[in-house]
C-alpha positions in Angstrom: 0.0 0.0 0.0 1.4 3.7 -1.1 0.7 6.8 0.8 -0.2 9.8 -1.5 1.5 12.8 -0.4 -0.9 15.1 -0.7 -3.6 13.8 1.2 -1.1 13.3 4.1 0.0 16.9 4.1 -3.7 18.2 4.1 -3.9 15.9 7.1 -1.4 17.3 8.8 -1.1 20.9 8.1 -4.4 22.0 10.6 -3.0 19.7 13.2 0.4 22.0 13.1 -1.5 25.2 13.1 -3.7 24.0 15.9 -0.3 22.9 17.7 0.9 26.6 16.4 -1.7 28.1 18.3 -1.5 26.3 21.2 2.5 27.0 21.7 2.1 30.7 21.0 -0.9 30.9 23.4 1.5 29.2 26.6 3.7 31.3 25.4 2.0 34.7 25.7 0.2 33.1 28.7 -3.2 33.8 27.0 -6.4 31.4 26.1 -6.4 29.8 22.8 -9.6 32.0 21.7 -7.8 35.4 22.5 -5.0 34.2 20.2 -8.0 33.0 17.3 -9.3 36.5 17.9 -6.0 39.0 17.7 -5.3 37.1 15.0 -8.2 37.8 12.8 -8.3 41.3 14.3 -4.5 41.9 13.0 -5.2 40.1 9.6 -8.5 42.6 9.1 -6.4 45.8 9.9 -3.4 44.7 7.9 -5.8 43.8 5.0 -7.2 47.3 5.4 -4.1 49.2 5.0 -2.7 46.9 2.1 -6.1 48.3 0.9 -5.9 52.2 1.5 -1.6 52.2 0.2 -2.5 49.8 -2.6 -5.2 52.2 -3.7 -3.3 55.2 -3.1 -0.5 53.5 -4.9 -2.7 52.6 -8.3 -0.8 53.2 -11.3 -3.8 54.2 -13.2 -4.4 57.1 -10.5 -1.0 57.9 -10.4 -0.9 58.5 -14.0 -3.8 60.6 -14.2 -2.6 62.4 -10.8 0.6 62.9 -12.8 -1.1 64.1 -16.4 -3.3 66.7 -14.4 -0.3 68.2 -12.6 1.6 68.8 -16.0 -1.5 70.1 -17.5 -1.8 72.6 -14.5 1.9 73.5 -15.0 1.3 74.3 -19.1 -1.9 76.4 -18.1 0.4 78.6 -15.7 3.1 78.6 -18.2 0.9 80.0 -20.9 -0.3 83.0 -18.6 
């Protein structure tokens, strides 16, 4: 009988976060639900800046940012 890998790893990968959790939770002397809950609190508020910069950061807006700046600059040249 041959083990598939994959099916093995999918096993095994929520039993390693769960004993992830665990260790950082003894570590930071905290229950395992605080740990479950700062976690999705810190994923939400890194998710939200990645959000605001990666908007900010748009090439698209940058572009037109840049083309109305130039056309600002010709209009005060030409007075």
């Amino acid at each position: 009988m041959r083990l598939h890998p994959i099916p093995l790893i999918a096993a095994v990968i929520p039993w390693l976060l769960h004993l992830a959790t665990r260790t950082l939770a003894r570590a930071l002397n905290l229950p395992e639900p605080m740990v479950y809950g700062t976690g999705v609190f810190v994923l939400a508020r890194v998710q939200a800046a990645e959000n605001s910069i990666g908007r900010t950061l748009c090439p698209f807006r940058l572009l037109r940012r840049f083309q109305n700046l130039l056309r600002s600059w010709r209009q005060r040249a030409t007075r």
